[in-house]
C-alpha positions in Angstrom: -3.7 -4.9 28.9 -6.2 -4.4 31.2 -7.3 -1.6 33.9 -9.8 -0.7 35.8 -12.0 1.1 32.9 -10.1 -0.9 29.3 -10.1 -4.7 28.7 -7.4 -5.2 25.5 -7.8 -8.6 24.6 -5.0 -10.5 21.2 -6.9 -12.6 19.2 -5.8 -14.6 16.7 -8.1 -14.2 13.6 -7.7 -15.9 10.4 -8.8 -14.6 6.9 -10.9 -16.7 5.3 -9.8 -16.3 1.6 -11.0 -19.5 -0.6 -13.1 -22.9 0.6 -10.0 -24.2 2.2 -7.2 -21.1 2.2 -7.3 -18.9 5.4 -4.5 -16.6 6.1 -3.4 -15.8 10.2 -4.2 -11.9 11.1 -3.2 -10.3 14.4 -6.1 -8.4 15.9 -6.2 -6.5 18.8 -10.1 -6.3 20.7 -10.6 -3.4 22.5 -13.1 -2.4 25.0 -13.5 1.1 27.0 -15.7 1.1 29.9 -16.4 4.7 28.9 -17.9 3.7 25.9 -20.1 0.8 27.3 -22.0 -0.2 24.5 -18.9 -0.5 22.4 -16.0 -2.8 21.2 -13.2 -2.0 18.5 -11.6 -4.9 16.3 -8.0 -3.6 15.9 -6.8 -5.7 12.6 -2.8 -5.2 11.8 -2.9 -4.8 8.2 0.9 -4.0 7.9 3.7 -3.5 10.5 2.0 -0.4 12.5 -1.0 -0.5 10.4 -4.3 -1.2 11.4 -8.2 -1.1 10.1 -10.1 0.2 12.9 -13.9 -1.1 13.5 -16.1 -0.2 16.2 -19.2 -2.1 16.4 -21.9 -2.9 19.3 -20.6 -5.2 22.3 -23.6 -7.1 22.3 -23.4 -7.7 18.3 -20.4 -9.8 19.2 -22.4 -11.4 21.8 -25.3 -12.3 20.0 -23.1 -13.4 16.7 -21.4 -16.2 18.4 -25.1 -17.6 19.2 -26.5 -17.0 16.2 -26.4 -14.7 13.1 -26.5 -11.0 14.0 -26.0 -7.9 12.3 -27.5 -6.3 8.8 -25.0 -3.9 7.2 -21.2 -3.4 7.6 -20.6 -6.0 10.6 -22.3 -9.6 10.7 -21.0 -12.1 13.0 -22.3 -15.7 13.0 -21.2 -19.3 14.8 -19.2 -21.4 11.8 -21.5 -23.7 10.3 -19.6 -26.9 11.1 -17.8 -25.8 13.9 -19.7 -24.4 16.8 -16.1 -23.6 18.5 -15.5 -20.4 15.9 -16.9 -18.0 15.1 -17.3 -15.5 12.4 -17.1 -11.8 11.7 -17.8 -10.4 8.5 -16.8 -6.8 7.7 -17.5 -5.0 4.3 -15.2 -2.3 2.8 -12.5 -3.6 5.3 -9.7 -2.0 3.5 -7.2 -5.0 3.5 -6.8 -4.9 -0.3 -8.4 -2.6 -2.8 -10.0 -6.0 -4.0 -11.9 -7.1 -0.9 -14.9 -5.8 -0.6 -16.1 -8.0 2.2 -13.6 -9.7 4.4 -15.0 -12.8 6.7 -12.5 -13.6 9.7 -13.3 -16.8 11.9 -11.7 -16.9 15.6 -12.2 -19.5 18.1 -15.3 -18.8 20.1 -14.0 -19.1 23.4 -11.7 -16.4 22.8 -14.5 -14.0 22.1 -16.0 -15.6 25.0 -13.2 -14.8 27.8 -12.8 -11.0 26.3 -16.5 -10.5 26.3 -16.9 -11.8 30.1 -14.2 -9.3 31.0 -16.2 -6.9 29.6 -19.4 -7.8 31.5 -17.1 -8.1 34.7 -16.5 -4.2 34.2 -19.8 -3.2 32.3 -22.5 -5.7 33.3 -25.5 -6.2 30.5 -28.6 -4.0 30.9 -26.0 -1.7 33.3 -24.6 0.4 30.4 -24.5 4.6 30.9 -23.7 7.5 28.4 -22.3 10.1 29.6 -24.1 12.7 27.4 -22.1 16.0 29.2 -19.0 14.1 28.2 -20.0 12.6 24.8 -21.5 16.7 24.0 -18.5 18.0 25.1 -16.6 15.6 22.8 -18.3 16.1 19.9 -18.3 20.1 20.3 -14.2 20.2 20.4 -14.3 18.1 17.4 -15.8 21.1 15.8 
């Protein structure tokens, strides 16, 4: 689905679980213009159950040119395969005994969702809306 402020984007990922075993995930990526700096990975853990990340747009970007990230989320081109590329997530909550999960998707996937994005938000054009985000945060309580 996309309007004129959302680009929804499926992906399919696939768990990397051994040197040869991968496993297909559905994942759902996710990007709200009103959050410009933003992109959520939707991963469907279960029927109607997902682990939810949000991490920077342009950490996505930069990942499928080279490794980026330091923490929770690292993304990095496939060592052998330029046309994939990796995400890394730690504490992804798939299993109680994963405590880092690496996904590979095809690059060019990543590539059409992420030039949508740009089509709405264009680099270096990004805005908070800091009366809006305040606001937000205040109701939260």
């Amino acid at each position: 689905m996309n309007d004129a402020t959302t680009v929804c984007a499926k992906v399919q990922m696939y768990l990397l679980a051994g040197i040869n075993e991968c496993t297909p995930v559905t994942t759902t990526l996710w990007y709200d213009s009103t959050d410009p700096f933003a992109v959520r990975l939707l991963i469907e853990i279960e029927d109607s159950t997902y682990a939810d990340w949000v991490f920077a747009r342009d950490l996505l970007e930069r990942g499928m040119h080279g490794s980026a990230g330091h923490g929770d989320v690292r993304v990095w081109p496939a060592p052998r395969d330029r046309s994939e590329t990796r995400i890394s997530l730690a504490g992804v909550g798939l299993e109680s005994n994963y405590v880092q999960a690496i996904f590979t998707a095809r690059s060019a996937d990543l590539h059409d969702f992420l030039a949508c994005t740009y089509d709405l938000v264009a680099a270096g054009a990004e805005e908070i809306n800091f009366e809006r985000e305040l606001t937000h945060l205040l109701a939260d309580g």
